[in-house]
C-alpha positions in Angstrom: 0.0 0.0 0.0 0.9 3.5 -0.3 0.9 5.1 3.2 -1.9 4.5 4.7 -4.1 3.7 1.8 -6.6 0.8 1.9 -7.4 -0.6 -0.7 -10.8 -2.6 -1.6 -11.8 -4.7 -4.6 -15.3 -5.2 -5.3 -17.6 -6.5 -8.5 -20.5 -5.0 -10.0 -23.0 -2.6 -8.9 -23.7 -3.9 -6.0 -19.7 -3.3 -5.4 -19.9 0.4 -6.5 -22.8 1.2 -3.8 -19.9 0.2 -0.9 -17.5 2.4 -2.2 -17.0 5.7 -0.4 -13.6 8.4 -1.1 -12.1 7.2 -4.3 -13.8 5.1 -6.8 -12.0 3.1 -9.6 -15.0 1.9 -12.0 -13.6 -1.0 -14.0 -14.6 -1.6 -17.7 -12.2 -3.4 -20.3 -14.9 -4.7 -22.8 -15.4 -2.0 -23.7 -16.3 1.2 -22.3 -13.2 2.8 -20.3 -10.9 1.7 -23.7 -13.3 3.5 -26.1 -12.9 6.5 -23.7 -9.7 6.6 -23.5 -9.1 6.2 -27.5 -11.4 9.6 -27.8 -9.3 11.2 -25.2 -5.9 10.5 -27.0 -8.0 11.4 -30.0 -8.5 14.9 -28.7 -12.0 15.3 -28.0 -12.3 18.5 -26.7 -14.9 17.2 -24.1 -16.0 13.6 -23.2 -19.3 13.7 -21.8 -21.0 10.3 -19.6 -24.8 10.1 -20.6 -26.6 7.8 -17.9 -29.4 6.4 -20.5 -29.4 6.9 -24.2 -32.0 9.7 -24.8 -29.7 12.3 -22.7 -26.9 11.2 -25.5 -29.1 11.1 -28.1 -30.8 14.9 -26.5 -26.8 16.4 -26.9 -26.3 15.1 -30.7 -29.4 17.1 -31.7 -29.1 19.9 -30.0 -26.0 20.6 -29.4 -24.1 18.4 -32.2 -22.1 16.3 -30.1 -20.9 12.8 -31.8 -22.8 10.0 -29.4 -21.4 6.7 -29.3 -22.3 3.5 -26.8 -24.8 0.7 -26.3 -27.7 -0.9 -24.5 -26.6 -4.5 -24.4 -24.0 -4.6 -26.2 -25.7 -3.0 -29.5 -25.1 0.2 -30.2 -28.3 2.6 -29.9 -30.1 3.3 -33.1 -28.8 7.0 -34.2 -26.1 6.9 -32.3 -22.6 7.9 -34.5 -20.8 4.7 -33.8 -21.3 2.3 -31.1 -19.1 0.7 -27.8 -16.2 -0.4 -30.1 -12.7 0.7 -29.9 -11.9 -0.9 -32.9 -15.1 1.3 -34.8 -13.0 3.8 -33.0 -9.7 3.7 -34.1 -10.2 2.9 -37.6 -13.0 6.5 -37.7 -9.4 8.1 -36.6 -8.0 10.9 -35.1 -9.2 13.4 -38.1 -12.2 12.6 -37.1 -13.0 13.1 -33.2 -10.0 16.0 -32.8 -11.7 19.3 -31.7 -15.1 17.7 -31.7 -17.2 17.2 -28.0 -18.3 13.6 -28.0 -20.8 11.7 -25.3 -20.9 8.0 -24.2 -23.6 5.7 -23.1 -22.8 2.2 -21.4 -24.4 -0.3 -19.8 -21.5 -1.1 -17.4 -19.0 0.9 -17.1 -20.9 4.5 -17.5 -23.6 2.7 -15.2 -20.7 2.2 -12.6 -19.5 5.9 -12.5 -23.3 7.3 -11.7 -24.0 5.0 -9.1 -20.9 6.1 -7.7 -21.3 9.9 -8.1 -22.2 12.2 -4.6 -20.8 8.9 -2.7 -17.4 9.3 -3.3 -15.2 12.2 -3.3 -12.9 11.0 -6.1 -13.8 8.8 -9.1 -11.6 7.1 -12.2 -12.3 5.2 -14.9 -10.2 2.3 -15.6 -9.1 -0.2 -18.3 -6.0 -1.7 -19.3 -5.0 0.6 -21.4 -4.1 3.4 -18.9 -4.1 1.2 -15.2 -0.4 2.2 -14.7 -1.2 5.3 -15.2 -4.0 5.3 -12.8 -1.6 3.7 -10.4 0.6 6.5 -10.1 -2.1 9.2 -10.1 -3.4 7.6 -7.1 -0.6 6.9 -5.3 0.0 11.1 -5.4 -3.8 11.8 -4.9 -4.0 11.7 -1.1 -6.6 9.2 -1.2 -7.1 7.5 2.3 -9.5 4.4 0.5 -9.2 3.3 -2.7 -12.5 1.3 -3.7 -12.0 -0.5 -6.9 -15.0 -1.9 -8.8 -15.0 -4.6 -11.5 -18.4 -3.6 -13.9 -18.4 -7.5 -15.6 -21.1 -7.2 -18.0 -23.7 -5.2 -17.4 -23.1 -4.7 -13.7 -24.7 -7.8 -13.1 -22.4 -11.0 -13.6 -18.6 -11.2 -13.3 -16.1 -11.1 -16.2 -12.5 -12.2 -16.0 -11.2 -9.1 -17.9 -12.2 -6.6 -15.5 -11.6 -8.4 -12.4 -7.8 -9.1 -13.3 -7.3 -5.9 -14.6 -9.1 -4.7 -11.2 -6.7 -7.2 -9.6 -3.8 -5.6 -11.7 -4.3 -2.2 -10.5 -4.6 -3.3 -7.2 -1.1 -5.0 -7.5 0.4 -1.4 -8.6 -0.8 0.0 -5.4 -0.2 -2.9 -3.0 3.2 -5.2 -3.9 1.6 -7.6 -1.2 -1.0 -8.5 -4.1 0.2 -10.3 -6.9 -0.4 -10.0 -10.5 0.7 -12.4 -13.4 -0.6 -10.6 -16.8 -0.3 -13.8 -19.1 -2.4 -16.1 -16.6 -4.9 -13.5 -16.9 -5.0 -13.3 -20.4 -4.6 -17.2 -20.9 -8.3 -17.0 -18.7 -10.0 -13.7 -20.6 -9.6 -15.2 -24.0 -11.0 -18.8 -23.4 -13.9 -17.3 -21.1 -16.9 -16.2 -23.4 -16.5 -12.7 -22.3 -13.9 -12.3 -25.1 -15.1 -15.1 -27.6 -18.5 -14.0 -28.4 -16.1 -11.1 -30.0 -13.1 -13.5 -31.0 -16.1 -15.9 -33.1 -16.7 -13.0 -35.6 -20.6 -14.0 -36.1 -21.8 -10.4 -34.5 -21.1 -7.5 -36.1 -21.9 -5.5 -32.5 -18.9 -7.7 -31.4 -15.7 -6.8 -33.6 -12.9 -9.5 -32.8 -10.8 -6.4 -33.4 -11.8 -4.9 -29.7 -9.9 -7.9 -28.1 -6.9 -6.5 -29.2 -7.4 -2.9 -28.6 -8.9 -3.8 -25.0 -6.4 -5.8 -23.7 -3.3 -3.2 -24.8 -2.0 -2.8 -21.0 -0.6 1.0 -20.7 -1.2 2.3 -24.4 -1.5 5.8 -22.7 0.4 7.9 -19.9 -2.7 9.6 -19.0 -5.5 8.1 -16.1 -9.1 8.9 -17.0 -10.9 11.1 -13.9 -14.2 12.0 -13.6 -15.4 15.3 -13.0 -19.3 16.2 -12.0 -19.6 19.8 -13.8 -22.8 21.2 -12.4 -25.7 18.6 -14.3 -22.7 17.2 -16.3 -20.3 14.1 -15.7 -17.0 14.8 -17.5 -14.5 12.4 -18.3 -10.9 13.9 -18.8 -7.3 13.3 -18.7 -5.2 13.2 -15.5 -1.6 13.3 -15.2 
């Protein structure tokens, strides 16, 4: 631990609703990696939409791009759905200097159950965890709660609980961590082969990849609550 931290690790939403000072809401597949793509993309804001008619409310009036799901499918006019690989190949050119809103069913779920609980809150995937690591180590933070979403809030998923697990391994060296047994157990659990079978178009295989790049970026995610809005943005 650093200090005196604690540190907890908990699943679901039922896992969010015990946290209290810090919050870490966990989502590999697929949320917190699209999120942090559109920040390295340069969004110039990265709005959280708690259900899809807020998201859908911002594109039309205000002309942001909406992206996310409800089960896994991405919302009819939505711009592009929960897929980092969708993501990626739209491109930089097209997200840079543009404000952009997400809707999940985990992850995003996760971050408003936690808001006016806790007094921090981060988002966390694989892609930025060490990054997260070392923003929380300097943050002051007296709890750490981390929460795996698994899908939907509702049933565990290996990817998030061992990249939970990883985190908490970069804040405690009493907790172990071995990254290839975890990946050897996320890509034989169906949680990554309904994507890795190719028969859904909602499910890219491509995502696997993208979501299980550990530390693609030096920044953490943080959430910020801006009046009525919940920001997502880059910490250092």
């Amino acid at each position: 631990m650093v200090d005196s931290m604690i540190v907890h690790h908990h699943s679901l939403l039922e896992g969010v609703r015990a946290a209290r000072d810090t919050a870490v809401i966990v989502d590999v597949f697929r949320a917190f990696t699209c999120a942090s793509l559109l920040l390295d993309f340069d969004v110039t804001e990265l709005l959280l939409a708690e259900n899809p008619e807020d998201a859908l409310r911002l594109k039309r009036d205000l002309g942001y791009l909406a992206l996310g799901e409800v089960e896994g499918v991405m919302v009819e006019g939505f711009d592009l759905g929960n897929s980092p690989a969708d993501i990626a190949r739209s491109g930089r050119d097209f997200f840079a200097g543009r404000k952009a809103v997400l809707r999940t069913s985990a992850g995003v779920k996760g971050v408003f159950a936690a808001a006016g609980r806790c007094d921090r809150i981060y988002a966390a995937s694989y892609t930025t965890v060490s990054a997260l690591a070392r923003v929380l180590k300097n943050s002051g933070a007296a709890e750490v709660h981390i929460a795996a979403m698994g899908w939907s809030g509702r049933n565990r998923t290996p990817e998030d609980e061992h990249c939970a697990r990883c985190l908490h391994s970069l804040l405690d060296p009493a907790v172990s961590y071995d990254h290839a047994s975890a990946l050897t157990e996320i890509l034989t659990h169906e949680s990554a082969l309904k994507f890795l079978r190719g028969d859904k178009p909602h499910f890219p295989a491509a995502d696997v990849t993208w979501c299980l790049q550990k530390d693609l970026f030096a920044f953490a995610m943080k959430v910020d609550l801006d009046g009525k809005a919940v920001v997502l943005r880059k910490e250092y």
